[in-house]
N, C-alpha and C positions, 0 to 999 in steps of 0.2 A: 130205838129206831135208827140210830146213826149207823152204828153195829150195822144191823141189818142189813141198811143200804149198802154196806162198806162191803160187808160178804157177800150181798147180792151181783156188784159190782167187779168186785173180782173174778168172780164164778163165771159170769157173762166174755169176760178179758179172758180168761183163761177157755172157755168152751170157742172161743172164737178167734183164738192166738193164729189159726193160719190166716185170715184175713186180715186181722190186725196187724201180721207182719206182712203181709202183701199189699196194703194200703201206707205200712212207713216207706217202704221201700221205693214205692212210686213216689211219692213224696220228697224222697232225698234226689230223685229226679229231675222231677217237675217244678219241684219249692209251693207249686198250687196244682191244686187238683181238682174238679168239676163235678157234677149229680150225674153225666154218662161215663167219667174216668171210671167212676165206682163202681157200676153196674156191668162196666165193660170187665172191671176188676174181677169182682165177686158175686155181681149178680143183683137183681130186680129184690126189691124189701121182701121178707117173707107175710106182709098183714099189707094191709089197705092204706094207702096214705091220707094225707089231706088234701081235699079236692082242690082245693085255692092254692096249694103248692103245685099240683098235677097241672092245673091251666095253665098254672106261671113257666113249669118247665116247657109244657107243650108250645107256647108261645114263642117261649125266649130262643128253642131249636128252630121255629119258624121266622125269626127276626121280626116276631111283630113285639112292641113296647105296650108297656099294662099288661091288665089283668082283664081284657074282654078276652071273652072263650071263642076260640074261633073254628069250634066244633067239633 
């Protein structure tokens, strides 16, 4: 199973090596980098997120504090 992960792992690093070096790179910039850094980076997830992550982003872009959805 470690195996596995470990080649699974890799495969993932390597099919995705230009983002992952365009994500170090902003990084050796910035020292931090954000959930729109990334997107502005590379682009929007390719699957569905979690919705209590979506609220929290939506909120946190709108400066409102918590986790009430504000539609």
């Amino acid at each position: 199973m470690v195996d596995e992960s470990y080649t699974r792992t890799l495969e993932l690093l390597e099919g995705k090596k230009e983002e992952l070096v365009k994500v170090a790179q902003l990084l050796m910039e910035k020292e931090t980098i954000n959930h729109e850094d990334i997107v502005d980076l590379i682009g929007a997830q390719p699957f569905e997120g979690d919705k209590n992550y979506e609220v929290y982003i939506k909120n946190k872009f709108h400066g409102i504090e918590g986790g009430a959805d504000i539609g």
